[in-house]
FIROTOR-72099 format. One line per 2 residues: number of its first residue (from 0); their letters; for each residue x, y, z of C-alpha. Coordinates in steps of 0.25 Angstrom, whole numbers, plus 2048, in hexadecimal, padded with zeros to 3 digits. Layout:
NUM = A = X Y Z  ...
% end
This chain:
0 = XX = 5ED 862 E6B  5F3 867 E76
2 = XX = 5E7 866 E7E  5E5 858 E7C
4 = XX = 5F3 857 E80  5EE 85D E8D
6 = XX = 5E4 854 E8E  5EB 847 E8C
8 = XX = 5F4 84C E96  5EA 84D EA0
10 = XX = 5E6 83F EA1  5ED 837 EAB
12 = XX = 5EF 828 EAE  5F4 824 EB9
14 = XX = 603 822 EBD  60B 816 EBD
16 = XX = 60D 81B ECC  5FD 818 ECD
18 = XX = 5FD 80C EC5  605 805 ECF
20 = XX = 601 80A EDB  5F4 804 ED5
22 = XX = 5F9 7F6 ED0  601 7F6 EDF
24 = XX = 5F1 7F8 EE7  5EC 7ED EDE
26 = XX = 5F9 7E4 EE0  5F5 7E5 EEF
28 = XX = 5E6 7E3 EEE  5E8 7D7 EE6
30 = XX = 5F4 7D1 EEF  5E9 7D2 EF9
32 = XX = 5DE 7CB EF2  5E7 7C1 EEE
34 = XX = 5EC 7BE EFD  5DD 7BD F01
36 = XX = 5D8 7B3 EF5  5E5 7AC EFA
38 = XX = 5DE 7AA F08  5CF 7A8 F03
40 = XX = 5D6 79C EFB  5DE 795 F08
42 = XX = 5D1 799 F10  5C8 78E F06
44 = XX = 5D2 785 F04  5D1 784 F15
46 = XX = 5C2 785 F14  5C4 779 F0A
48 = XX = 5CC 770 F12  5C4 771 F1D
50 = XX = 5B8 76D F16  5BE 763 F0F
52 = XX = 5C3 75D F1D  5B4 760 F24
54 = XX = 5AF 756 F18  5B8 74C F1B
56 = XX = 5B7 74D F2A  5A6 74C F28
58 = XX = 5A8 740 F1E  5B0 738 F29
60 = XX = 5A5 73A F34  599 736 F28
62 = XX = 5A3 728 F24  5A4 728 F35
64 = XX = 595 727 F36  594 71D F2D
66 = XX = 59B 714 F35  597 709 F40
68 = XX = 595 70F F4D  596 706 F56
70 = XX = 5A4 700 F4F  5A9 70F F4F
72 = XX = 5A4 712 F5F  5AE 705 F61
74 = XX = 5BA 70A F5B  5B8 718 F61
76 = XX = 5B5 713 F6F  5BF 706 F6D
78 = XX = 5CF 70A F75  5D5 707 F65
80 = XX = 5CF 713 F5E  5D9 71D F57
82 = XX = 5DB 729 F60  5DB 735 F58
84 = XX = 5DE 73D F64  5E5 73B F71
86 = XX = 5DE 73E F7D  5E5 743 F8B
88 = XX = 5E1 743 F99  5D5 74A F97
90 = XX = 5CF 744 F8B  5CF 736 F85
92 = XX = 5D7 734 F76  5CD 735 F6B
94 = XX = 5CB 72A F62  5C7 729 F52
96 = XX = 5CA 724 F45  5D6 728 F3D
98 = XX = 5DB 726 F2F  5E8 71D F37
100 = XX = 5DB 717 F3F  5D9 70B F35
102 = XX = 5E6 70E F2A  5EB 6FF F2D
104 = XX = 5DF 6F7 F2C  5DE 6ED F21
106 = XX = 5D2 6E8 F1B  5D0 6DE F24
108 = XX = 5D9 6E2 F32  5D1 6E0 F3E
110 = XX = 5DD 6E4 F47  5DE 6F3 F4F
112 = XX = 5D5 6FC F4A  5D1 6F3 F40
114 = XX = 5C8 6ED F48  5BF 6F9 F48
116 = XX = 5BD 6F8 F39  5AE 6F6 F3B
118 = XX = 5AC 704 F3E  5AB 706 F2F
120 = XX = 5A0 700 F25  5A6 6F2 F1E
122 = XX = 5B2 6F4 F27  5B8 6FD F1B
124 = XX = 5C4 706 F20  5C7 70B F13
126 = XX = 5BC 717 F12  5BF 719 F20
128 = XX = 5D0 71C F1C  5C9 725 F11
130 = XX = 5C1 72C F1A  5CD 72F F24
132 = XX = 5D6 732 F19  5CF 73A F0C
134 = XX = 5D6 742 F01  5D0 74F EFE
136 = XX = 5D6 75A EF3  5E4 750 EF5
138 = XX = 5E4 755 F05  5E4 746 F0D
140 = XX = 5DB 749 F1A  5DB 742 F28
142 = XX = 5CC 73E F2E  5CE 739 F3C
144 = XX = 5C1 734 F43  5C1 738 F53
146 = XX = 5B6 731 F5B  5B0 73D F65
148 = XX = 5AD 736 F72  5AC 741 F7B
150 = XX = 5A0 745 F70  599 739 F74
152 = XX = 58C 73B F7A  584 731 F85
154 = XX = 57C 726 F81  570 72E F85
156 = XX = 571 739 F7A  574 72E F71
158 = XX = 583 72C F73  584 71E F6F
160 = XX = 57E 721 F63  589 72C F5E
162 = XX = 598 72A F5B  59E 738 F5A
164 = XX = 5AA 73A F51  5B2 744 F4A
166 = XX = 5BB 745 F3C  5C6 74D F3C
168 = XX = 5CC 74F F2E  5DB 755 F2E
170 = XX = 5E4 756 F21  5EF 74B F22
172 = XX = 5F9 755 F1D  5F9 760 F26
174 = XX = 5F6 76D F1D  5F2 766 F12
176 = XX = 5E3 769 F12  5E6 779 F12
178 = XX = 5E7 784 F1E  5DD 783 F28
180 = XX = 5DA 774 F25  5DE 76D F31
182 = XX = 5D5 764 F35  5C5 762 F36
184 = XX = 5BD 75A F41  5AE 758 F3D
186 = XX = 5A5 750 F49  59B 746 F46
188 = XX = 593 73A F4B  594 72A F4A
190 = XX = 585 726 F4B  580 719 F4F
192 = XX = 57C 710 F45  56D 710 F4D
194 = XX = 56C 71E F49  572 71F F3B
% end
């Protein structure tokens, strides 16, 4: 018996001194995992954003392209076209579309930059404000259209054939769209109706 005893009081465990160094070691490990998994998580919600302000961008320049050429050379070239950003000695103000561009033409005003309504197909504004001003996941973005004309190229290299344009799409919040989302400018091409 006393031998078993013996036995019995060979075996050991570990001490409550071990125990908590472990649980201590595994606290840290964990704490740092969980620090990661919380950056891995801002890091796609950026990468979301982004492509979901990328999209809109590219599906203002396809509604853009679908629009009348030589109506939309008129209001970029005209001396009443929004400027989207001012120009200084060196360079000339840039011109564009905005969501403010045609927010007060009625359905039949023909005054200001209502004129320039026959820029788009039946002279319908209304999927033009839709395209300017979309509503994804709750987050209200901003697409501003900027006519790009030191990107225009001579006549001879088919110049007159080619309107270049760019969409910039911004939250209208600032910060609502997540870190790392402030803002994404795609380029693109008006093409002349005689080569559509």
């Amino acid at each position: 018996m006393l031998k078993r005893f013996r036995k019995l009081r060979k075996e050991e465990g570990f001490t409550l001194i071990e125990v908590l160094a472990a649980m201590l070691i595994l606290s840290i490990v964990a704490l740092a995992f969980t620090a990661y998994f919380g950056n891995a998580l801002t890091f796609a919600k950026s990468n979301q954003n982004q492509t979901i302000m990328s999209n809109l961008a590219r599906n203002a320049l396809v509604y853009m392209q679908k629009q009348n050429f030589t109506e939309l050379q008129a209001y970029f070239n005209s001396g009443s076209a929004t400027i989207v950003k001012a120009g200084n000695g060196a360079t000339l103000p840039r011109v564009g579309i905005t969501p403010e561009t045609f927010a007060s033409c009625g359905s039949t005003s023909e005054v200001g930059m209502c004129k320039y309504r026959d820029i788009f197909i039946n002279k319908d504004l209304q999927p033009m404000m839709a395209v300017l001003q979309p509503t994804v996941n709750g987050i209200q973005y901003r697409v501003v259209i900027e006519y790009q004309k030191d990107l225009n190229r001579s006549i001879d290299t088919g110049g007159n054939l080619l309107l270049p344009i760019s969409a910039t799409v911004t939250s209208v919040t600032p910060g609502a769209a997540g870190p790392g989302a402030n803002g994404v400018t795609v380029e693109g091409y008006v093409n002349a109706q005689s080569i559509r």
